[in-house]
C-alpha positions in Angstrom: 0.0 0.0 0.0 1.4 3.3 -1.1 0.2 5.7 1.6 1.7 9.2 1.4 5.0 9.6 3.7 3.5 12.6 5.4 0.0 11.0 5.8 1.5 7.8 8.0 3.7 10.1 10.1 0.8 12.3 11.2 -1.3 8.8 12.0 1.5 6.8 13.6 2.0 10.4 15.7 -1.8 11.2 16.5 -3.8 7.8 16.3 -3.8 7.6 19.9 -5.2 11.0 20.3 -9.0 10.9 21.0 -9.6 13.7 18.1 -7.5 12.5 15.9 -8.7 8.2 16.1 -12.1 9.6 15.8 -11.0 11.3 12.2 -9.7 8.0 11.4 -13.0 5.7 12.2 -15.6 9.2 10.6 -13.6 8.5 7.6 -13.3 5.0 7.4 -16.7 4.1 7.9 -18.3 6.6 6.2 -16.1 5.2 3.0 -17.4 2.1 3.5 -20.8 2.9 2.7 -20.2 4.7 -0.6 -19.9 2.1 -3.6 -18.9 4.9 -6.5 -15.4 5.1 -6.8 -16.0 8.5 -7.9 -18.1 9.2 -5.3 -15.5 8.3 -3.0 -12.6 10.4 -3.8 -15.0 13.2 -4.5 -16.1 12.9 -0.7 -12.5 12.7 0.6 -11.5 15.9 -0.9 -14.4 17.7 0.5 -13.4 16.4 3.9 -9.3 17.2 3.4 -10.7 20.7 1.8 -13.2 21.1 4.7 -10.0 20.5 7.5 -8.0 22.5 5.4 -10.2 25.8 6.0 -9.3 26.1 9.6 -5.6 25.4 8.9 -5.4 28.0 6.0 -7.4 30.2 7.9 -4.6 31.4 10.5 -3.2 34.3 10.4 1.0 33.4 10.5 -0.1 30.8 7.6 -2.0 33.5 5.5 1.0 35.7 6.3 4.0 33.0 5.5 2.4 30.9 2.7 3.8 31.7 -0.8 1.8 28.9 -2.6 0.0 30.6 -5.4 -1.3 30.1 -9.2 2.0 29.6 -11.8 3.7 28.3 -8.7 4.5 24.8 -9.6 7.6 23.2 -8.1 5.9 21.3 -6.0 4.2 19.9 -9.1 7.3 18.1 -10.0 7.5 15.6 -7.6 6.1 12.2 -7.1 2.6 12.1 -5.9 0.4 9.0 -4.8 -3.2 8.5 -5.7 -5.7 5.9 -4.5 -7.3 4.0 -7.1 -10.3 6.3 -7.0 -8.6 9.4 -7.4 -7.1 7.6 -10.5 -10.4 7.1 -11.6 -11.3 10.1 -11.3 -8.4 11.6 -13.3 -8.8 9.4 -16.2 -12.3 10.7 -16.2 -11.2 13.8 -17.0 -9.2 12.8 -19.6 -11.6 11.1 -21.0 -14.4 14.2 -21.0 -11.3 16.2 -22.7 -8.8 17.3 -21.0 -5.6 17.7 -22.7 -2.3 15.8 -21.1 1.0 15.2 -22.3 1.7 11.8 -23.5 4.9 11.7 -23.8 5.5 13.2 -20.3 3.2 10.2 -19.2 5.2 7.5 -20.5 8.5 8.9 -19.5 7.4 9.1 -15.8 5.6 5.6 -16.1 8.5 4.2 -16.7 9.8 4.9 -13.0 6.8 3.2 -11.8 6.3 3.9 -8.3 10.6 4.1 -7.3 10.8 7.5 -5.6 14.6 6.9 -6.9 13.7 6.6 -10.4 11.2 9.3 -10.7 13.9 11.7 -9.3 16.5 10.5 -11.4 14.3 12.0 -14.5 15.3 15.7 -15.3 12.9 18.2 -13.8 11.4 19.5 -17.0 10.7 15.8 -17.7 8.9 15.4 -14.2 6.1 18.1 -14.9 2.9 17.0 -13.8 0.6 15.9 -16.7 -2.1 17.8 -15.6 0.3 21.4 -15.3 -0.9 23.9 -18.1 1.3 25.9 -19.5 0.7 29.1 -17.1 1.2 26.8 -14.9 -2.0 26.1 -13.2 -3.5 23.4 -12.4 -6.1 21.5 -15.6 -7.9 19.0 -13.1 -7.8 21.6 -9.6 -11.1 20.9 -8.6 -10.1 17.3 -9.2 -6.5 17.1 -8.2 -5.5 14.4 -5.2 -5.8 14.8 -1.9 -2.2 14.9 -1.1 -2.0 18.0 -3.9 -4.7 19.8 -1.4 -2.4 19.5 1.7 0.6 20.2 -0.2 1.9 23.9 1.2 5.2 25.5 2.5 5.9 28.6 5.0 8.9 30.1 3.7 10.2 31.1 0.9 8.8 29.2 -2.1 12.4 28.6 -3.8 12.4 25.9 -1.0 10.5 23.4 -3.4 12.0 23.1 -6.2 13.7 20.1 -7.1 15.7 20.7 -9.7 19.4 20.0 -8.7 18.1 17.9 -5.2 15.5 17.3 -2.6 15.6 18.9 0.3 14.3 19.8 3.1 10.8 22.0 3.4 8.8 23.9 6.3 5.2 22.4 5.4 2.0 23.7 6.5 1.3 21.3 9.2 -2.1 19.4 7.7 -2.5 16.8 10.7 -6.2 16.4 10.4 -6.1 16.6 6.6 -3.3 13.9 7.5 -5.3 11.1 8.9 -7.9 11.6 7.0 -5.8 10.9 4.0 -4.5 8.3 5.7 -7.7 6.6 6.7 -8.8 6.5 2.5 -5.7 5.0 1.2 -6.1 2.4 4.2 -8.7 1.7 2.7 -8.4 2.0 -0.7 -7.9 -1.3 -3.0 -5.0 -0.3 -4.6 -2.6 3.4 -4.3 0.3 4.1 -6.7 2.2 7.1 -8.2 -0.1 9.4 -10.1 1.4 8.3 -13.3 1.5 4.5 -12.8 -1.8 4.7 -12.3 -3.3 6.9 -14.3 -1.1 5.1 -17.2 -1.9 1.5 -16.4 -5.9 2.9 -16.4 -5.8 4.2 -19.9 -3.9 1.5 -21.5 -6.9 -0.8 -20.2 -9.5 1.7 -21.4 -7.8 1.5 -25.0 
């Protein structure tokens, strides 16, 4: 199971917090009782976005946040979807959004090695969905783990392109376990790419 790294730190951090276990079970059983995939990962984003509102909210955040429109660094790293998020992607494509093929099938090819994704220049890395201002095609869509995905700081701090390293996130913990509690869950989790790859070559 490919559960975010952020997602199982805040859980194996929190789950014995009263709060926080009881953000774990809402989720999971409330899951349970939808059958649409789609439906799913539609109502996991509006539980991450609802969390997210309080977080965003504060004042220091609002103050220290750079994360805006056209900036993208952060949409050239790896990202992991559930299977329903994947879904729901390919859905997309499939009512007309635009990707880049040849993006997809160089970052397939790293399939979900965190080691081989870096190892692809950064250009190549570009997330399919990135337009060319870059925004965001599919941001009403995009994965939970996009919605959670903020920095206090300067925003120079993501990039990637000559190495990883280390960045001041915007600290997401109930976003976290909620996250964590769907790809628990979910029947199968995988790089964005991977997935959304292996989906259309089965659809074709």
């Amino acid at each position: 199971m490919n559960v975010p790294a952020i997602a199982k730190k805040s859980f194996d951090e929190l789950k014995a917090i009263p709060e926080y276990k009881a953000i774990y079970d809402f989720v999971s059983s409330n899951l349970a009782l939808i059958p649409e995939s789609l439906s799913r990962a539609k109502v996991i984003h509006a539980i991450v976005d609802e969390f997210n509102k309080e977080t965003f909210a504060h004042p220091l955040v609002a103050q220290l946040c750079p994360c805006k429109v056209s900036c993208s660094d952060c949409c050239h790293t790896q990202v992991s979807v559930t299977n329903e998020e994947a879904e729901l992607l390919v859905h997309r494509i499939q009512e007309g959004i635009v990707i880049d093929e040849n993006l997809l099938r160089i970052q397939m090819e790293a399939e979900n090695d965190s080691t081989a994704f870096f190892n692809i220049k950064f250009e190549d890395r570009k997330c399919i969905f990135l337009s060319e201002d870059g925004s965001c095609s599919v941001y009403d869509d995009r994965p939970s783990v996009c919605r959670t995905n903020a920095v206090l700081g300067e925003a120079l701090q993501c990039s990637t392109r000559e190495t990883l390293q280390p960045t001041r996130l915007v600290k997401t913990s109930k976003s976290d376990i909620a996250i964590y509690a769907f790809f628990e869950k979910a029947e199968s989790a995988g790089t964005l790419p991977f997935m959304i790859g292996n989906r259309l070559k089965k659809k074709t």
